[in-house]
Structures are given as C-alpha cells and as structure tokens.
PyMOL commands that place a pseudoatom at each C-alpha (Angstrom):
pseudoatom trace, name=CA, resn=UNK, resi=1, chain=A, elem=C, hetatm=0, pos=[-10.230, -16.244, 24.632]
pseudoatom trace, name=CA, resn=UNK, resi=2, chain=A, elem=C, hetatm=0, pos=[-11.166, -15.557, 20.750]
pseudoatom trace, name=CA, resn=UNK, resi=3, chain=A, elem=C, hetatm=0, pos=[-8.363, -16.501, 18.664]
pseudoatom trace, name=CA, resn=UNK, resi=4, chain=A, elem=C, hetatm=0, pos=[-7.407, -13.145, 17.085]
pseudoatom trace, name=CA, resn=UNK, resi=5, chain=A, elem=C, hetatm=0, pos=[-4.722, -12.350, 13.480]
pseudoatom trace, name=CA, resn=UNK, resi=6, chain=A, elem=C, hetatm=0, pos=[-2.981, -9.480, 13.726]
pseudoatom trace, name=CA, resn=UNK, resi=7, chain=A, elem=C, hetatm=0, pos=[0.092, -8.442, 11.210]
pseudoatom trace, name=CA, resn=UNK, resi=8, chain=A, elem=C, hetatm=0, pos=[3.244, -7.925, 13.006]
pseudoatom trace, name=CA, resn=UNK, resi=9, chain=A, elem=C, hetatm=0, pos=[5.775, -5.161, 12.160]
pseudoatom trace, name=CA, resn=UNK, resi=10, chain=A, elem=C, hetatm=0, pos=[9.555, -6.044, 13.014]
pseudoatom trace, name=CA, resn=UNK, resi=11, chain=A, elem=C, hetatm=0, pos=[10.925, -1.910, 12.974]
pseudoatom trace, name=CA, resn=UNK, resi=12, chain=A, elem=C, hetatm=0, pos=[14.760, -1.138, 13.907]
pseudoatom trace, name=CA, resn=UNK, resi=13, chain=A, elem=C, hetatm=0, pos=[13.684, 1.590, 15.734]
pseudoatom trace, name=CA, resn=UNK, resi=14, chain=A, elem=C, hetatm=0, pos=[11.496, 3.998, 14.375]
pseudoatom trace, name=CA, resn=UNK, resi=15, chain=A, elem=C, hetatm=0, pos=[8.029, 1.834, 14.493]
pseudoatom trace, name=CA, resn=UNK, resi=16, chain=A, elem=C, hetatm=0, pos=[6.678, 4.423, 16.907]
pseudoatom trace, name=CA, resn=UNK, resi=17, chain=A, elem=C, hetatm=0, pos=[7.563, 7.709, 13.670]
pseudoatom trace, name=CA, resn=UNK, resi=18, chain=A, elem=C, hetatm=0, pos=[6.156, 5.421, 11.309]
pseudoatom trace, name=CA, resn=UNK, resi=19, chain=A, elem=C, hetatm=0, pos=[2.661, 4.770, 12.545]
pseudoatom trace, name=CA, resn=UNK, resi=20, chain=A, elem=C, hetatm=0, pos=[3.179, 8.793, 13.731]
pseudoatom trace, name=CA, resn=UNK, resi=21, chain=A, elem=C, hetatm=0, pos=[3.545, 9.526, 9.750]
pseudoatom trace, name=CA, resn=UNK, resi=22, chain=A, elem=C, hetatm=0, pos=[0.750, 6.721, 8.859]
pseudoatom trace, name=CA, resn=UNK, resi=23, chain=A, elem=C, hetatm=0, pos=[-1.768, 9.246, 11.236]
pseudoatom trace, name=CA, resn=UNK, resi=24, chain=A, elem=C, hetatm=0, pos=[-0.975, 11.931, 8.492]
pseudoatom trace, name=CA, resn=UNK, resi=25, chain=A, elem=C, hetatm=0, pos=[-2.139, 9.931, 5.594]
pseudoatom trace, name=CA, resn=UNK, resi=26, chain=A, elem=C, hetatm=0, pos=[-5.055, 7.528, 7.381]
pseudoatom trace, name=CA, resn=UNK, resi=27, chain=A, elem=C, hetatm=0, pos=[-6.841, 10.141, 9.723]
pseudoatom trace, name=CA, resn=UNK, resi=28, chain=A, elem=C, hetatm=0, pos=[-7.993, 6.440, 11.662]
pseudoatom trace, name=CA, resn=UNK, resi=29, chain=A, elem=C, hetatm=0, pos=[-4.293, 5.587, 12.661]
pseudoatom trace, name=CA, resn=UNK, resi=30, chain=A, elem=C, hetatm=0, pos=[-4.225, 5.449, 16.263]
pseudoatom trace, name=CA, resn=UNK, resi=31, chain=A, elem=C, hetatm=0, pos=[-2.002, 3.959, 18.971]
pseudoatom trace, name=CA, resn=UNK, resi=32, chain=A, elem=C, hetatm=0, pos=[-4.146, 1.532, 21.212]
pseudoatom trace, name=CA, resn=UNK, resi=33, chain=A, elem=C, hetatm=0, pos=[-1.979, -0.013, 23.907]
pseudoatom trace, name=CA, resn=UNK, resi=34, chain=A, elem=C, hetatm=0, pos=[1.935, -0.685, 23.811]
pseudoatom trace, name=CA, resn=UNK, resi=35, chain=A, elem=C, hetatm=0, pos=[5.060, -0.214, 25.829]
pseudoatom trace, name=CA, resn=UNK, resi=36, chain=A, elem=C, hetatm=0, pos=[8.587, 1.618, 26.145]
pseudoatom trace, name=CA, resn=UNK, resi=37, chain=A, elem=C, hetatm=0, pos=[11.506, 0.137, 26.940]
pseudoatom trace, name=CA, resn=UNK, resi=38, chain=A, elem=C, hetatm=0, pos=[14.178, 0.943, 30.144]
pseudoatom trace, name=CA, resn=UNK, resi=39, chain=A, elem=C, hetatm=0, pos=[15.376, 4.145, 28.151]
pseudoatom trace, name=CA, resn=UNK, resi=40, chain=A, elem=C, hetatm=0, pos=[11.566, 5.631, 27.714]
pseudoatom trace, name=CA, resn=UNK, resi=41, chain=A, elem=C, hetatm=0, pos=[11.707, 4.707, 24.384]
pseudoatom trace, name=CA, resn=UNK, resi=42, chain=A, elem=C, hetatm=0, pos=[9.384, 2.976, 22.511]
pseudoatom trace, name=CA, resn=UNK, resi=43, chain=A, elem=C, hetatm=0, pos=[9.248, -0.502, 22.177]
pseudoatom trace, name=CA, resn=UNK, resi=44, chain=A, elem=C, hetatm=0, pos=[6.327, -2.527, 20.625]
pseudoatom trace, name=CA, resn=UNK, resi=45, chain=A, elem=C, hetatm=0, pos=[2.509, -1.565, 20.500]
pseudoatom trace, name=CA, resn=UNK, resi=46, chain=A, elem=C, hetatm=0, pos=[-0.415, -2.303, 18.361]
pseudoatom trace, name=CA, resn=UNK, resi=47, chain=A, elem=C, hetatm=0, pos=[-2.111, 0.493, 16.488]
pseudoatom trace, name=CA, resn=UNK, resi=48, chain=A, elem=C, hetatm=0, pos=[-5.141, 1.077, 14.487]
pseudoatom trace, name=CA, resn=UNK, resi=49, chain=A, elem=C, hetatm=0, pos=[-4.041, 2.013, 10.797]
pseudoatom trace, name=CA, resn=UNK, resi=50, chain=A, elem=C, hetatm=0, pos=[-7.472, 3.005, 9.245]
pseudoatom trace, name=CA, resn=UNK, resi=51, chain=A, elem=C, hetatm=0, pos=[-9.157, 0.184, 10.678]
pseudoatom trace, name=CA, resn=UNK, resi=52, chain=A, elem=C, hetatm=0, pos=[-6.793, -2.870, 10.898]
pseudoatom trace, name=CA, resn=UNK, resi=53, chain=A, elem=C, hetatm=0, pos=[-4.957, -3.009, 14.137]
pseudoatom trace, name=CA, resn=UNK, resi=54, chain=A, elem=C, hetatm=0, pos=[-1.233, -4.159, 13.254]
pseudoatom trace, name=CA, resn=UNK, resi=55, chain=A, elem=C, hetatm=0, pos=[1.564, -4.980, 16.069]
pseudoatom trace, name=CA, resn=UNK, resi=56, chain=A, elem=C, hetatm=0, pos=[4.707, -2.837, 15.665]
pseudoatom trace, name=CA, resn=UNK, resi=57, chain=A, elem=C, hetatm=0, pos=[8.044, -3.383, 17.412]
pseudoatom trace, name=CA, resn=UNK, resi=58, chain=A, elem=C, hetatm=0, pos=[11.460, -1.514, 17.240]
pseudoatom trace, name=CA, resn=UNK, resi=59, chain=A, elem=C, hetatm=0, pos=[13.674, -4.669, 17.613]
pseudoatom trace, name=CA, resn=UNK, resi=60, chain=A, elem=C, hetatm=0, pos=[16.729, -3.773, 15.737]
pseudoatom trace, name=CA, resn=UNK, resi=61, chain=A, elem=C, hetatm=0, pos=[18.068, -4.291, 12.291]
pseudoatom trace, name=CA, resn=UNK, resi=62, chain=A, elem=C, hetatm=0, pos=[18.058, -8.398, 11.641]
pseudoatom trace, name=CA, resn=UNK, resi=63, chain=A, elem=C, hetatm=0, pos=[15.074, -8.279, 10.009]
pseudoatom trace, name=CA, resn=UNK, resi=64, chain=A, elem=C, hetatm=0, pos=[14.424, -5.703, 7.401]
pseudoatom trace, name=CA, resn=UNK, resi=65, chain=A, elem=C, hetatm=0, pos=[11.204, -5.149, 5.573]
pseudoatom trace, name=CA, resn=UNK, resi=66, chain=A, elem=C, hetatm=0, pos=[10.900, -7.073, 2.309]
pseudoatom trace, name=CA, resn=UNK, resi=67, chain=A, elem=C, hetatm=0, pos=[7.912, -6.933, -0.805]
pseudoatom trace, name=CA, resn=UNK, resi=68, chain=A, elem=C, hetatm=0, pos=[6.779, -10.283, 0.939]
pseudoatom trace, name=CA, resn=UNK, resi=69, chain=A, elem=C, hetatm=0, pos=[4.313, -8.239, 2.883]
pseudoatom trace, name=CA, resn=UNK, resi=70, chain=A, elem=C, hetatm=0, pos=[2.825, -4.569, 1.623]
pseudoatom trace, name=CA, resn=UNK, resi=71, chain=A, elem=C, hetatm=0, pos=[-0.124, -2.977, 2.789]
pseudoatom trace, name=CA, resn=UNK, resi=72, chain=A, elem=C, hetatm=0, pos=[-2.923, -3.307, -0.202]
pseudoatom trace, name=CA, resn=UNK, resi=73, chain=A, elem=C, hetatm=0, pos=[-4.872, 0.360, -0.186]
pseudoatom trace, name=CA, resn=UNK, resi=74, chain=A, elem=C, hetatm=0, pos=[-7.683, 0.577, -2.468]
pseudoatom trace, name=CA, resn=UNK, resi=75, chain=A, elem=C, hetatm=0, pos=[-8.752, 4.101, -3.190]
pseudoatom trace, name=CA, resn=UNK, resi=76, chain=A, elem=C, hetatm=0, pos=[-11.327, 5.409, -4.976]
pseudoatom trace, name=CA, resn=UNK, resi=77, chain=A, elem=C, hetatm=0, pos=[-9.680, 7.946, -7.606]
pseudoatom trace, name=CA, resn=UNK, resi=78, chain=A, elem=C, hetatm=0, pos=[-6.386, 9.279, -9.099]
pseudoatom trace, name=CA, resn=UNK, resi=79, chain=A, elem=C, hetatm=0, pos=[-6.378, 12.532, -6.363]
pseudoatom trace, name=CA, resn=UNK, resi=80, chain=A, elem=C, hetatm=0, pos=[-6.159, 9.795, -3.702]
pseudoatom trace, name=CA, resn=UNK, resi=81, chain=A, elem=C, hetatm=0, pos=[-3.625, 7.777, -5.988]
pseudoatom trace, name=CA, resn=UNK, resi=82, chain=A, elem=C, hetatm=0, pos=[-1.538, 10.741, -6.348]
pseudoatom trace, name=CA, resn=UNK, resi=83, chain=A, elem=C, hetatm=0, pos=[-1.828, 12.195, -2.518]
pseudoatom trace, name=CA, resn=UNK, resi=84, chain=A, elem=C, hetatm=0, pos=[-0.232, 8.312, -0.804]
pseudoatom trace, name=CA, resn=UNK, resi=85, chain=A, elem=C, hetatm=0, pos=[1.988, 8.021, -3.737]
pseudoatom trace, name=CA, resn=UNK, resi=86, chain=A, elem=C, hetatm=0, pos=[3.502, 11.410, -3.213]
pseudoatom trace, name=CA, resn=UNK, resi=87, chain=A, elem=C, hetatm=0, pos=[3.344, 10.995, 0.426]
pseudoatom trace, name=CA, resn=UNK, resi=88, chain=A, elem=C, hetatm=0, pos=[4.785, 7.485, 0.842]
pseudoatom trace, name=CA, resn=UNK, resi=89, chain=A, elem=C, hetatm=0, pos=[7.559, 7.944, -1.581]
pseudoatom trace, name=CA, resn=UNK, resi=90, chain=A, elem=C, hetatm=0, pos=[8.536, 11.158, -0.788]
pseudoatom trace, name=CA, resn=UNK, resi=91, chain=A, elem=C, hetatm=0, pos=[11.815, 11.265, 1.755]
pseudoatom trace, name=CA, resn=UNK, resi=92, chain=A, elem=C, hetatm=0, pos=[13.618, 8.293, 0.884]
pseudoatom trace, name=CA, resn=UNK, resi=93, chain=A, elem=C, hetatm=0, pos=[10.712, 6.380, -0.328]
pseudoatom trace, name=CA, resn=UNK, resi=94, chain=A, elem=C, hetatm=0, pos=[10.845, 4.231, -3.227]
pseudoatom trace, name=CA, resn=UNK, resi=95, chain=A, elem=C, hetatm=0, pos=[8.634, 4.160, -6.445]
pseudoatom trace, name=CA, resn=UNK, resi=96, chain=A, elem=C, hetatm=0, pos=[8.634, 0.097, -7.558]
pseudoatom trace, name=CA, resn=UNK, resi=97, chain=A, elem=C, hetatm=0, pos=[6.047, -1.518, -10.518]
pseudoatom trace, name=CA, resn=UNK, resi=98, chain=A, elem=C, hetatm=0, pos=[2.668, -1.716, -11.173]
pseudoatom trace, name=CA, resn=UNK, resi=99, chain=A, elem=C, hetatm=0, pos=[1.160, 0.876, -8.208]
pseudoatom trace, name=CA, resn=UNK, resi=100, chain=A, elem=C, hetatm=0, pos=[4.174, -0.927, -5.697]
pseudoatom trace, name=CA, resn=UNK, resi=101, chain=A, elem=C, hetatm=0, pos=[6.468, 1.718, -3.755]
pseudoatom trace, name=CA, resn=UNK, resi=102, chain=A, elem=C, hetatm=0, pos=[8.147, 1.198, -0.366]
pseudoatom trace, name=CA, resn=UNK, resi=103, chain=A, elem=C, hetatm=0, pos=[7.883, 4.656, 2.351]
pseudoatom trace, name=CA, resn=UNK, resi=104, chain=A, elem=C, hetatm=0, pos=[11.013, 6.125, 3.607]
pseudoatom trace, name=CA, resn=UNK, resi=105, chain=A, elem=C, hetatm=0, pos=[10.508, 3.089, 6.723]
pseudoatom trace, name=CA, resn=UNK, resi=106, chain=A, elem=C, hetatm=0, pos=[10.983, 0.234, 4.102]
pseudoatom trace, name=CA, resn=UNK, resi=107, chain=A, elem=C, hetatm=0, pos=[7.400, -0.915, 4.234]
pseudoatom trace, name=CA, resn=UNK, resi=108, chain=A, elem=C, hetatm=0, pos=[6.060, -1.430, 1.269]
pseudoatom trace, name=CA, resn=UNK, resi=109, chain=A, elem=C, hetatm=0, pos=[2.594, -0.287, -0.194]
pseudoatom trace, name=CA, resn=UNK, resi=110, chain=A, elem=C, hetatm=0, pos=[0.026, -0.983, -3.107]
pseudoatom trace, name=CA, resn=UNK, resi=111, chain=A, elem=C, hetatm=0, pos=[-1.876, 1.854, -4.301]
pseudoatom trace, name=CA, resn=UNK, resi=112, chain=A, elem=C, hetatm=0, pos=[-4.809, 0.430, -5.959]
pseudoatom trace, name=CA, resn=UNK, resi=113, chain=A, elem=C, hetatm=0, pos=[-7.410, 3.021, -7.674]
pseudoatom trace, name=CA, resn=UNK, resi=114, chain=A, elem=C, hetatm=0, pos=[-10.835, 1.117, -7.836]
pseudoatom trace, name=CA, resn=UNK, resi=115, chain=A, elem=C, hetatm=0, pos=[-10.445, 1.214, -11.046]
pseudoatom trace, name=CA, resn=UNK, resi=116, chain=A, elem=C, hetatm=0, pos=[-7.802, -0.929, -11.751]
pseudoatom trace, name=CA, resn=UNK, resi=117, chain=A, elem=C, hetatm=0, pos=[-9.983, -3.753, -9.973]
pseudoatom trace, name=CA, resn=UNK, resi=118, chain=A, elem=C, hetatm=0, pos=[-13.238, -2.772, -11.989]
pseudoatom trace, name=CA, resn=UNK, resi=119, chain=A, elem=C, hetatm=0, pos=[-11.717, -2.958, -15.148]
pseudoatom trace, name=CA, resn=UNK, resi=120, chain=A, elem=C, hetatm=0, pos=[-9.659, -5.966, -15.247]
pseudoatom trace, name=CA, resn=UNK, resi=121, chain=A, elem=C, hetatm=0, pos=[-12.833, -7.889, -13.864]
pseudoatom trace, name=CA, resn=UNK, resi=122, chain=A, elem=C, hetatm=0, pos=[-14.878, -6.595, -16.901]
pseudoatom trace, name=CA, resn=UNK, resi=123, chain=A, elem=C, hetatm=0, pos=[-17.163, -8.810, -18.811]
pseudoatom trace, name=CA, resn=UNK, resi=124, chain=A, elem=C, hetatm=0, pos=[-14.168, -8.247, -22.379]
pseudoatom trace, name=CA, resn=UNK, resi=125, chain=A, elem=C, hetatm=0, pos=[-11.648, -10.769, -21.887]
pseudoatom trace, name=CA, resn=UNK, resi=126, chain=A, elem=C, hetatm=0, pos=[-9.625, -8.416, -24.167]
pseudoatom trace, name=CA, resn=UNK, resi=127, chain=A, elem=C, hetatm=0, pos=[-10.214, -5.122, -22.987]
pseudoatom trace, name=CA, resn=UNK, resi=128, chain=A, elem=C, hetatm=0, pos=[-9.266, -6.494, -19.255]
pseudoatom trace, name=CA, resn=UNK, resi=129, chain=A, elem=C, hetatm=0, pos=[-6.051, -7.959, -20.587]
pseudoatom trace, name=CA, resn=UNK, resi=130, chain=A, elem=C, hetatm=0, pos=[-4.925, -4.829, -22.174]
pseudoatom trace, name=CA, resn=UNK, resi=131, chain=A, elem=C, hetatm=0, pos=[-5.474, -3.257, -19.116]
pseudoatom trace, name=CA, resn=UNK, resi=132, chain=A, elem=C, hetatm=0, pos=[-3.034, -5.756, -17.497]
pseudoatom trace, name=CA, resn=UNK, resi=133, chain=A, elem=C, hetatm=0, pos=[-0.691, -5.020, -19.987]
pseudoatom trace, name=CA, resn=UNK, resi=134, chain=A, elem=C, hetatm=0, pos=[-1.403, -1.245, -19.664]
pseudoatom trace, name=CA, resn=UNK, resi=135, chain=A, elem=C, hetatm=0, pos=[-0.496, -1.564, -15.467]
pseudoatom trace, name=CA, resn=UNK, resi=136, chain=A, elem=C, hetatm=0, pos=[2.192, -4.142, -15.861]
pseudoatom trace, name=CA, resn=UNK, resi=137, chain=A, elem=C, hetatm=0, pos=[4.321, -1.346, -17.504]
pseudoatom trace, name=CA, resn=UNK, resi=138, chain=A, elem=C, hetatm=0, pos=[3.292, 1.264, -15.084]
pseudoatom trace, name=CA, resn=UNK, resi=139, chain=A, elem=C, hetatm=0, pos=[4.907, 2.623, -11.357]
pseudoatom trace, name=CA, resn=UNK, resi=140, chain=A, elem=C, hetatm=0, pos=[2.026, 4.508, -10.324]
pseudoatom trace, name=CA, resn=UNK, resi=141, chain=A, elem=C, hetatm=0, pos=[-0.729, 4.109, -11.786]
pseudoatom trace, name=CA, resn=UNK, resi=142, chain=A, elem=C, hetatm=0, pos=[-2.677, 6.113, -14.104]
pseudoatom trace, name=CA, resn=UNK, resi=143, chain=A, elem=C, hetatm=0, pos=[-6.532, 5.756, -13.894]
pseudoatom trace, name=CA, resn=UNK, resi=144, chain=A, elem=C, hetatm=0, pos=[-7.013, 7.385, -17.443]
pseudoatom trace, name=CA, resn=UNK, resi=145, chain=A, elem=C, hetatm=0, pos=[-4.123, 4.968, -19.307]
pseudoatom trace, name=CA, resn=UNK, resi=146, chain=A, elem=C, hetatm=0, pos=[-5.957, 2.537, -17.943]
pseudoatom trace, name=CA, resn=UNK, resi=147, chain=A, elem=C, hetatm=0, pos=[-9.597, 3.565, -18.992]
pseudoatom trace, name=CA, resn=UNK, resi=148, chain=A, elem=C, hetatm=0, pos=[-7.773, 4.197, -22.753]
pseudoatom trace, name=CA, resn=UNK, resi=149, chain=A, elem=C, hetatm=0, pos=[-6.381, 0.739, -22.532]
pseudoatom trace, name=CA, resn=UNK, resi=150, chain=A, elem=C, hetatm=0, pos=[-9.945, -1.019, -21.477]
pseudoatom trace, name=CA, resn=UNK, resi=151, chain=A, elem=C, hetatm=0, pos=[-11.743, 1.409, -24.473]
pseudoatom trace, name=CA, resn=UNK, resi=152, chain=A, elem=C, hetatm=0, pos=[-8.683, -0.286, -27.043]
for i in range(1, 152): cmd.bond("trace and resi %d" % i, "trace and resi %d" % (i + 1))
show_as sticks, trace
zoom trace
C-alpha cells in the first residue's frame, strides 16, 4: 500500500451540505466513496474539492472548526476574489483579515488573488513591504490597493 495524506474534516452534521455547497463554487467537487449511518444519514466520505480529495465526517459538536486549518485558494483576478468571497461569507459566513473569512460551516478560507503572491515576491524590497502593509489592513482583498501600494 502507498502511504497516502489526506485532510480530515471533523463536521457536526452537515459535512455532506457543505461539500454539496463547495460543488457550487469548485465545479471539480465531487463525492468519491463514503458511508451513511443507521438513520440513512450521512456519515463520513472523502470528496474531491477541485482536485484535493479531503475526508469529511459528521461526528458531532466536540470539535469545532478553528483558523488552525483554512483552505488556501489562489485565484487569478479580483472577479474570482469577489465571486468566493461573496459566496463563502454570505449566510452566516464570516469576513476575518487579510483575504481570511470562515463559510456559514465554520471552515475557514484564504482568498488569495495571484497578485498578492506576485507582488510581495517582487525584486523592490520596498514596494513588496508596502504591499504587506497595504493587505495587513485589508478583509478582502483588493487587487488594485495593492498594485497602488507596490507603484508607492
């Protein structure tokens, strides 16, 4: 057997509505294998969200979702920034710093333009650390604040 890491999703109980939502926003999402409980309902599986497969279980409340583990989404423009932010935040969601929110489940999320990445790797020290400075006072964030910010 190939030893095989997978990220593991501890839901109360609506793992199954989550990765159902996830489908609207990552046309990849897909349930590959998992199981239902006594009652029907379901119970744990492992999905394919984009890509990535990740292990989800609805195992009760003892362990909540924390900012100790978020999903890191690189995308390439501030239409895509805009469409997950609106999307993940909306219905309970939670807008947090610098391009951080958690979705109405309590998982939280990065929403990273390519930008952000480009331009705080640039070859001026200076212009990459306003930048920094520029996000670091941001919730979502703003591809064109942070092109002003690299340009000074």
């Amino acid at each position: 057997m190939t030893t095989t890491i997978t990220p593991f999703l501890w839901f109360d109980n609506d793992a199954e509505e989550a990765f159902a939502f996830y489908a609207t926003l990552f046309p990849g999402t897909r349930l590959v294998d998992g199981a239902r409980g006594p009652d029907g309902a379901f119970f744990f599986g492992t999905f394919e969200l984009n890509g990535p497969r990740i292990m989800a279980m609805n195992a009760g409340p003892a362990f909540p979702h924390t900012e100790a583990f978020s999903f890191f989404t690189q995308v390439d423009d501030q239409t895509e920034v805009d469409r997950l932010w609106n999307a993940l935040t909306a219905d309970g969601g939670e807008e947090s710093q610098c391009g951080w929110l958690k979705d109405k489940f309590g998982v939280s999320w990065q929403i990273v333009p390519e930008a952000l990445m480009r331009l705080q790797q640039g070859p001026d020290a200076a212009a990459a650390a306003r930048v920094t400075q520029a996000m670091l006072g941001m919730r979502k964030i703003v591809v064109a604040e942070l092109e002003a910010a690299y340009a000074g």
